[in-house]
N, C-alpha and C positions, 0 to 999 in steps of 0.2 A: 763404131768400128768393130765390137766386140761383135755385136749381135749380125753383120754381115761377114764376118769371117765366120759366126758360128752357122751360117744359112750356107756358108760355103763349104764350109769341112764334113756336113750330115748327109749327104749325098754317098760319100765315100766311104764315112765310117758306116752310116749304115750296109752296104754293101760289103763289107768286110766284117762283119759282126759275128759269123760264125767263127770265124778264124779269131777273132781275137776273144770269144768265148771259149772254143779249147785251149787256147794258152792260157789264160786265166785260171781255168779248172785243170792245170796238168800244174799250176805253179805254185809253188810251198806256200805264199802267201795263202793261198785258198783252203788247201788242205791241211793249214796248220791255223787258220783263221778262227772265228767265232766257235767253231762245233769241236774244238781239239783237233787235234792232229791224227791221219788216219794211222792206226798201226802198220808196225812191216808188212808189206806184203806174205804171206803166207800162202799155202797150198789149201783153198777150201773148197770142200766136194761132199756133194749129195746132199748139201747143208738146205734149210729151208731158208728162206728169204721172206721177209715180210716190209714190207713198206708201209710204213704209217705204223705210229704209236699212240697212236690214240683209243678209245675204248678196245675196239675190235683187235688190234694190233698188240694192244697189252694181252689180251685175254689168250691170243694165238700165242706169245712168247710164251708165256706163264704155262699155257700147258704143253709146247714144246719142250720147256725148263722141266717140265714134271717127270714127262715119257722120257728123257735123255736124247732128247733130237738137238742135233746141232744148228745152230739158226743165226742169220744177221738180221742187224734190220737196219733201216736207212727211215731216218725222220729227217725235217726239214726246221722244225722250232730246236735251236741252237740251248735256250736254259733246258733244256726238258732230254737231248743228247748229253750234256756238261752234269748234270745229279744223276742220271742213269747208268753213262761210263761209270765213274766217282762209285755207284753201289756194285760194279763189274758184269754189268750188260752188256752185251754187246752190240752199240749203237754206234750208228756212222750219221753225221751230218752231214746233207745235199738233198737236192734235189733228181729225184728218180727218172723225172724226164732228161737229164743228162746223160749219155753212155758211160761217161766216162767213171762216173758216180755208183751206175749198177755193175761195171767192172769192177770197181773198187771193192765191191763188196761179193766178188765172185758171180756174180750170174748166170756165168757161162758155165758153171759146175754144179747149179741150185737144183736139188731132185722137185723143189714143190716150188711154187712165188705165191705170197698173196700180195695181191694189192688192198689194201684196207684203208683211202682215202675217200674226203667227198666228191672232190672235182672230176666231174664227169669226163670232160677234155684232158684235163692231165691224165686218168685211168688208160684213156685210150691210147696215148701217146705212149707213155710206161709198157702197157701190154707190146704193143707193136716191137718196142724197144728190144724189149725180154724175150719175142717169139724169134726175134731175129740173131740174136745172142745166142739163145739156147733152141732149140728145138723139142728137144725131149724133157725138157721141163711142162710139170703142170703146172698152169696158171689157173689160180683161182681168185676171182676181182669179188668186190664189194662194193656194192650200187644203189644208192639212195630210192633208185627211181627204176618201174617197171623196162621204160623207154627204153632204157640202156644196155637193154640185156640182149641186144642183136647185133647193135653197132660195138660192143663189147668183143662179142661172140666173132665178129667178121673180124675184128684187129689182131685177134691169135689166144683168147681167152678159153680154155678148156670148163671151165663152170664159172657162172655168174651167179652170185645170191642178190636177190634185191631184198634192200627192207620192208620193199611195200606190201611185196606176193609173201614173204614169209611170213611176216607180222599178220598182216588179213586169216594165211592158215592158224597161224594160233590161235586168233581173233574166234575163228569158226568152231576149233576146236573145244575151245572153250565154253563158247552159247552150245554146242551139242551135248556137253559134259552136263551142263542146269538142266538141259532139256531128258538128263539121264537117256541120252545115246551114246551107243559108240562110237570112238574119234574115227574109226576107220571108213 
């Protein structure tokens, strides 16, 4: 019985899924869930925005933190938000392919974004996200893989780094350094 009401009811929930995903992410259970609670709303403007905290993402805070740039960032791993608030980060937990999540964190007022994750599909979802949010923001994505760096580019990315083409340049610059040439 269980499993033919559930054959009956999937049809509709799925069809209603997006509705019932921004009620979820507008409801205090969400926002005061696993990643802490987001702070008061406040007025943020020209701030940078980084998504993802992971190498690349640490390394962007840390030298925003240095120059005195104002920055958020939005991570998705809930321990790694909970020790980073806790040392006075400012980290927000969710997911960035939500609107309501890069609202959360101002987007609409971010002078720069980087996107600093690996998921190719999510980056491009995000960017889209943010070019439609903000307009006059730079986006700057970061991209495992050469491939990406057009369907990137066509979703509203103002600069793509790939690690493959930049790595390779070091790579070259280097074998030219033993071969005592210039990197140029």
């Amino acid at each position: 019985a269980v499993t033919v009401l559930t054959m009956m009811i999937t049809p509709f929930v799925i069809a209603s899924s997006r509705g019932i995903e921004a009620l979820f992410l507008k409801s205090t259970f969400h926002r005061e869930g696993r990643g802490g609670r987001w702070p008061e709303e406040e007025e943020k403007r020209d701030h940078l925005l980084i998504i993802g905290y992971g190498v690349n993402g640490r390394n962007v805070a840390a030298a925003a933190r240095q120059a005195g740039l104002p920055y958020e960032v939005i991570e998705m791993n809930p321990d790694t938000v909970r020790a980073e608030q806790a040392k006075g980060e400012p980290l927000h937990y969710g997911d960035a392919i939500h609107e309501t999540v890069l609202r959360r964190a101002g987007a609409q007022q971010a002078r720069v974004a980087v996107i600093a994750i690996n998921d190719a599909v999510s980056a491009r979802r995000i960017t889209r996200s943010l070019r439609n949010l903000n307009r006059q923001a730079a986006i700057i994505v970061r991209t495992p893989y050469v491939t990406e760096i057009c369907p990137l580019r066509a979703s509203g990315a103002d600069e793509v780094v790939s690690e493959e083409f930049e790595t390779s340049i070091e790579i070259i610059g280097r074998v030219l350094e033993r071969y005592q040439l210039d990197r140029e």
